[in-house]
C-alpha positions in Angstrom: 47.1 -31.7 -78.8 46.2 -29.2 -76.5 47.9 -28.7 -72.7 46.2 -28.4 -69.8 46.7 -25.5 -69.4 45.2 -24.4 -73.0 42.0 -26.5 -72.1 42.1 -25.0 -69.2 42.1 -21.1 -70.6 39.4 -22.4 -73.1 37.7 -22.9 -70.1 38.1 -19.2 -68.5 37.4 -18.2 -72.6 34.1 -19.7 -72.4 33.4 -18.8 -68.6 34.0 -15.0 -69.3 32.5 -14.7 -72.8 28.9 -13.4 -71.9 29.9 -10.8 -70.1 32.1 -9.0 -72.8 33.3 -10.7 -76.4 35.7 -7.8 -76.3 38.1 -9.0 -73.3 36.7 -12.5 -73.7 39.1 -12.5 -76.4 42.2 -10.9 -74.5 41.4 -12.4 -71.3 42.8 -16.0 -72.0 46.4 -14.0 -72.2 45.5 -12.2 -69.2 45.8 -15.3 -67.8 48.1 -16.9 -69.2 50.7 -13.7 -67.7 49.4 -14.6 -64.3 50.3 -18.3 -64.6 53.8 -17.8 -66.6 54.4 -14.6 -63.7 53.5 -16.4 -60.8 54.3 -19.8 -61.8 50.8 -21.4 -61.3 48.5 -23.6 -63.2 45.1 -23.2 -63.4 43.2 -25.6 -61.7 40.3 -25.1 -62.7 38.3 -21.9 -64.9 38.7 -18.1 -63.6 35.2 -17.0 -63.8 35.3 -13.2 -64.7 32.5 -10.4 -65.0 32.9 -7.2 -66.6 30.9 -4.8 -64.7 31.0 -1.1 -63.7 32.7 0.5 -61.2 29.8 0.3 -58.6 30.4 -3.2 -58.5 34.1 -3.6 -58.6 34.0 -1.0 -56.0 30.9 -3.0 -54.3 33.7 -6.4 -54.5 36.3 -4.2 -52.7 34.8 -3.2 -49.8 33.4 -7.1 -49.1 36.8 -8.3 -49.4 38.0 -5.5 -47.1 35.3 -6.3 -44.4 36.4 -9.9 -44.9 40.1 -9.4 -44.5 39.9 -6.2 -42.1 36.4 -6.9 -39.6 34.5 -4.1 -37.9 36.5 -4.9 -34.7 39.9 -5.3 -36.0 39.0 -2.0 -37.4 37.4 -0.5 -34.0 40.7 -1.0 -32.3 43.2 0.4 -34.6 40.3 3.6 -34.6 41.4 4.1 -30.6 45.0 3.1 -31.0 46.2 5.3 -34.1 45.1 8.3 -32.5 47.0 8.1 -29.4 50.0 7.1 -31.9 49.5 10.4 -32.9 48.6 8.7 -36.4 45.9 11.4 -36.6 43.0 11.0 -39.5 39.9 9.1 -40.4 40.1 5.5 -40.6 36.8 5.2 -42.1 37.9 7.5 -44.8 41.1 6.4 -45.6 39.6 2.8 -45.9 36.7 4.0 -47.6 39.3 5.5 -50.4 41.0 2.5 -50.6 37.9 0.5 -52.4 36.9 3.0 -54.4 38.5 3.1 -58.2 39.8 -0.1 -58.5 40.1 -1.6 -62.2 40.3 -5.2 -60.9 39.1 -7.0 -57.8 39.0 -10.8 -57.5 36.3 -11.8 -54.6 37.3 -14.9 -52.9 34.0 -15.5 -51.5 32.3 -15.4 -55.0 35.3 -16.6 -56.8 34.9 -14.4 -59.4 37.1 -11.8 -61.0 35.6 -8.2 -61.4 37.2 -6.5 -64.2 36.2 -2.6 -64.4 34.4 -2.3 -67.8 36.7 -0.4 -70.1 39.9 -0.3 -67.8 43.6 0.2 -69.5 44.9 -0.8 -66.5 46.3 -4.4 -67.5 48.6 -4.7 -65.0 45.7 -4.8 -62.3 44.1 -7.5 -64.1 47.0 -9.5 -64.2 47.7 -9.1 -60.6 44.1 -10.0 -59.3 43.7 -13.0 -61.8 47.6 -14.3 -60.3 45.1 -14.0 -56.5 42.7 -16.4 -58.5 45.4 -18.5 -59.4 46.7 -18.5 -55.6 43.4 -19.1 -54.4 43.3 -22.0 -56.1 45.9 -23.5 -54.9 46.1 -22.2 -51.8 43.1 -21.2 -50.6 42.7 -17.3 -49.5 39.7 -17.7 -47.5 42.2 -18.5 -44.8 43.2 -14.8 -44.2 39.0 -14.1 -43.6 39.1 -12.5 -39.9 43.0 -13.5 -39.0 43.5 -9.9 -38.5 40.8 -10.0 -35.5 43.0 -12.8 -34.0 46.6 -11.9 -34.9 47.5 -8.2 -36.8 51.1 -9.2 -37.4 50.4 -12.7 -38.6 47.7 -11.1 -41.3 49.9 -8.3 -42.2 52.9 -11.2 -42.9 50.1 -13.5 -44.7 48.7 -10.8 -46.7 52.7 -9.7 -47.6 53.2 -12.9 -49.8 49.9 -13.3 -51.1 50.2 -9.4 -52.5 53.8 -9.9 -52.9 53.0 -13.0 -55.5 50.6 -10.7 -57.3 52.2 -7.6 -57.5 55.4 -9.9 -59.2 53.4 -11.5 -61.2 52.4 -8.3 -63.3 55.7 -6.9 -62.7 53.7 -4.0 -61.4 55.3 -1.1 -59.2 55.3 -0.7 -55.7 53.0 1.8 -54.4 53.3 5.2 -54.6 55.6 7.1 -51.9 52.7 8.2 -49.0 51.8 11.7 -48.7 49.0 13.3 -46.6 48.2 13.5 -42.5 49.6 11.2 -40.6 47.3 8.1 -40.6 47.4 7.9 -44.4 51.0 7.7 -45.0 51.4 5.0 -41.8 48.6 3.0 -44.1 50.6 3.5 -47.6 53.7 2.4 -46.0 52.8 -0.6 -44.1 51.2 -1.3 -48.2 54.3 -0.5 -49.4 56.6 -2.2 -47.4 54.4 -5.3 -47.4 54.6 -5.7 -51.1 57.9 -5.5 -51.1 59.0 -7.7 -48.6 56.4 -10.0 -49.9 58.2 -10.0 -52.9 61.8 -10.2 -51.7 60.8 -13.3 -49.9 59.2 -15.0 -52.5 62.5 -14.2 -54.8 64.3 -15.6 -52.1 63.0 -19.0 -52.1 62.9 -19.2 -55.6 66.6 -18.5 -55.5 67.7 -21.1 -53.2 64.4 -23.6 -53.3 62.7 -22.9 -56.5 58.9 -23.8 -56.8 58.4 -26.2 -53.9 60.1 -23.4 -51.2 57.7 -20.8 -52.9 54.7 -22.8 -52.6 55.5 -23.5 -49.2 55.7 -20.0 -47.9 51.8 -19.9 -49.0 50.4 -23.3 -48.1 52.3 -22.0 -44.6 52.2 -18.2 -44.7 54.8 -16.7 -42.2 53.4 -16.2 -39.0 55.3 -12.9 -38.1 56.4 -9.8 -40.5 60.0 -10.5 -39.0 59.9 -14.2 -40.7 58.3 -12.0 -44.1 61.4 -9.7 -43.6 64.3 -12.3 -42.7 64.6 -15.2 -44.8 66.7 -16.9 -41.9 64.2 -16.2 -39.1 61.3 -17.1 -41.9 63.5 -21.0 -42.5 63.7 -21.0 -39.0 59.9 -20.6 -38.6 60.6 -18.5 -34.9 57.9 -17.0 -33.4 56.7 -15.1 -30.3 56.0 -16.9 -27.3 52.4 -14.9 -25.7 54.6 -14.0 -22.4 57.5 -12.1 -24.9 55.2 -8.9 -25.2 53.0 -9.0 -22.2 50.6 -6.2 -21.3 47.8 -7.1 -17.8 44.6 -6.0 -18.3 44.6 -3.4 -15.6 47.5 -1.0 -14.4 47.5 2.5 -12.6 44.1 2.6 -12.6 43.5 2.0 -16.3 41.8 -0.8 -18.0 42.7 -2.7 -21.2 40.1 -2.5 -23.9 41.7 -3.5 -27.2 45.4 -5.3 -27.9 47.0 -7.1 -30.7 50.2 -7.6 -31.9 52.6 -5.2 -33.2 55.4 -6.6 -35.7 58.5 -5.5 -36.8 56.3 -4.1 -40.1 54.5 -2.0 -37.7 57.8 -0.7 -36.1 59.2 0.2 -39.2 56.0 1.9 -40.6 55.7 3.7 -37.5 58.9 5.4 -37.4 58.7 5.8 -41.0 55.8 8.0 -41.0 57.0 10.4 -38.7 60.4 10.7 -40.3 62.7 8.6 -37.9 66.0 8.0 -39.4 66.6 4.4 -40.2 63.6 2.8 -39.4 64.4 -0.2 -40.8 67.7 -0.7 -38.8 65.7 0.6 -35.8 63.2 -2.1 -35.6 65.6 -4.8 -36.8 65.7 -6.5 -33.6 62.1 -7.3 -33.0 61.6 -10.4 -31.2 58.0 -9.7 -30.1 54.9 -6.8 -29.6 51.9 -5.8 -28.6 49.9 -2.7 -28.6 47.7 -1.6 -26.2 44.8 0.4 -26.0 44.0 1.5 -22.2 40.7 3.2 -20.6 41.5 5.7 -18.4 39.2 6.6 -14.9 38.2 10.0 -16.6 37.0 7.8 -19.9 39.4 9.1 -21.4 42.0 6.2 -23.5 46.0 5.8 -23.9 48.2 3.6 -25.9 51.0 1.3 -25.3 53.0 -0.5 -26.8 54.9 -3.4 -25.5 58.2 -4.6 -27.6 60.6 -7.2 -26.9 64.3 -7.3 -28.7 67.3 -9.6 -28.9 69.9 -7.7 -27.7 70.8 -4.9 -25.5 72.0 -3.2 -28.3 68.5 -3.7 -30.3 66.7 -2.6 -27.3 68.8 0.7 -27.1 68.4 1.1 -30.9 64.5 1.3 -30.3 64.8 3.7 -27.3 66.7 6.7 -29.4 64.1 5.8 -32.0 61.5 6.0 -30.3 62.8 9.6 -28.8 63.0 10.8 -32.4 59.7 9.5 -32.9 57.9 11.1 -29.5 58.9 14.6 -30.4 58.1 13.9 -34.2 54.7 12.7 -33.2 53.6 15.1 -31.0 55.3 18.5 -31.9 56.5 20.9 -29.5 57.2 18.1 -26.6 59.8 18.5 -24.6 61.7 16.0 -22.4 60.3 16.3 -18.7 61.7 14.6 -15.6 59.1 11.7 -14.9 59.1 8.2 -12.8 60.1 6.6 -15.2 63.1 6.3 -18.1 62.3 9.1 -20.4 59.5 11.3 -20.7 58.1 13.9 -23.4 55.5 16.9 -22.3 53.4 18.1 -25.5 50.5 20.3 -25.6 47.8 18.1 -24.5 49.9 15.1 -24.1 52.3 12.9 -22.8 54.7 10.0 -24.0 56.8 7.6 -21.7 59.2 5.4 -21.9 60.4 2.7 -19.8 62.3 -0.7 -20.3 63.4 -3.7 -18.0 66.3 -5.7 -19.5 64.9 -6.1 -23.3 61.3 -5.7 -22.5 60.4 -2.0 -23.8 57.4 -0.1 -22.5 56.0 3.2 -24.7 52.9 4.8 -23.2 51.2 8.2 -24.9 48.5 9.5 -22.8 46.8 13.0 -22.2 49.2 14.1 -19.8 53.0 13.1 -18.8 51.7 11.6 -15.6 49.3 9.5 -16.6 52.0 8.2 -19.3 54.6 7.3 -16.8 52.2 5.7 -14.0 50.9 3.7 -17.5 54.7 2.8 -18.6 55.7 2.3 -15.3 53.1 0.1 -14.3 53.5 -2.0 -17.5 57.1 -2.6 -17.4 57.2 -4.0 -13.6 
């Protein structure tokens, strides 16, 4: 007598077979290595297409609109810059969904498999998301990003995490390239494999149940991802930890979401600073910032809160390292506030109270500290 889970394959078999007899007949073990790899069932039969790459290409960019909207997207184009995270958005993005031998579209529930792929391994790891999304429902991630960039990144860490593991697949390849493309391939890279850590974690001391519960309840911040005692302990942010007013010396706020420990790490990362991870260890909360100057012009801040005092000074050398990194040819300058760097072209500030950590990179050193100081108070 057949399992479930055979009848249930049969299923997938017969759902699948129109579109190619040829991985009709392979996809059933396809399937089967996402269940055994990820630990999870099918409920119910993976629909799957073979199609060409047009259209797995087509899948990827609807699920990136869905997971990453136009204004999510709009705000990280004015903040990166000023970050000195310098290249296109659009382009980097646009790379990302092109070439893909599997995508699995949680709106359509249906898997897109790239018609004559070798890539099994991608196959595996998008039919494990149709596996999770039947269990645990993925739509849920749809727009979080708009309302909370840490919580999406954490969300999406576990969910990709799961996948990746599943097809025993290897992390992402080392970033290379300007600036903005290796801050995107790291937070990738780092986000797999924390998600994955985690999730080995809680096999390890919970087994199924603790696994299952990090993705019917996905961590709320990339510290809980990173820490499996802060993730047990479920801490998170209160809104006053990282504050940042909607107007100070002179400027307005246009755009702000959070900033996570994940963002810290990828950050300093990018530019080279040494021990990033150790460096951001101490997150306890973030934003970032993007402010409208009075010329129209626009300046970034970033607003980080950390345990300890020796956390918050751990940030502050980092964050030197990264300032001249960032913005090449700076030089410390005497400002109104704690530290300054003059670039060609722009300025970076830094200026704390207690714990509460204030970076501001403007077009010029003044404008940076009035930003920083203003902040801060």
């Amino acid at each position: 007598m057949w399992t479930r889970v055979q009848l249930l394959l049969a299923a997938a078999l017969v759902a699948g077979a129109c579109a190619s007899p040829a991985l009709a007949l392979n996809f059933p073990g396809i399937l089967r290595a996402a269940s055994h790899g990820s630990g999870l069932a099918p409920v119910r039969a993976v629909r799957f297409a073979v199609v060409p790459g047009a259209t797995v290409d087509a899948a990827a960019r609807r699920q990136l609109a869905s997971d990453y909207p136009s204004a999510a997207r709009g705000s990280d184009a004015l903040l990166y810059p000023s970050l000195g995270l310098t290249g296109s958005l659009d382009e980097e993005l646009s790379a990302s969904t092109t070439g893909r031998a599997a995508v699995y579209d949680v709106t359509a529930k249906r898997l897109d498999v790239l018609r004559g792929t070798g890539n099994r391994g991608a196959v595996v790891a998008e039919a494990t998301r149709a596996l999770e999304d039947q269990h645990f429902r993925l739509q849920r991630l749809a727009g979080l990003r708009t309302r909370d960039r840490d919580a999406a990144l954490a969300a999406a860490a576990v969910v990709d995490g799961m996948a990746s593991g599943a097809a025993a697949a290897p992390l992402p390849v080392a970033p290379s390239g300007p600036p903005l493309r290796r801050f995107l391939a790291l937070e990738q890279r780092l986000g797999v494999s924390l998600g994955r850590k985690l999730l080995s974690q809680l096999r390890y001391y919970g087994g199924s149940s603790a696994v299952s519960g990090a993705l019917t309840t996905f961590p709320q911040t990339t510290a809980q991802a990173l820490h499996l005692d802060v993730f047990l302990a479920r801490t998170r942010p209160s809104p006053a930890d990282a504050r940042l007013p909607t107007a100070a010396a002179g400027a307005t706020l246009v755009a702000s979401e959070t900033f996570g420990e994940l963002d810290v790490r990828a950050l300093l990362a990018t530019f080279g600073v040494r021990d990033p991870a150790g460096s951001a260890d101490g997150w306890l909360a973030g934003r970032a910032g993007v402010y409208r100057l009075g010329n129209g012009g626009t300046a970034a801040v970033l607003g980080l809160d950390w345990e300890t005092g020796a956390d918050t000074n751990a940030w502050l050398g980092a964050a030197g390292d990264y300032a001249r990194a960032a913005f090449p040819g700076g030089a410390p300058v005497a400002c109104g506030t704690g530290s300054c760097w003059n670039a060609k072209g722009h300025g970076v500030a830094l200026a704390h109270r207690g714990s509460y950590t204030v970076l501001a990179s403007a077009p010029d050193v003044a404008t940076a500290s009035a930003l920083a100081g203003a902040v801060v108070s």
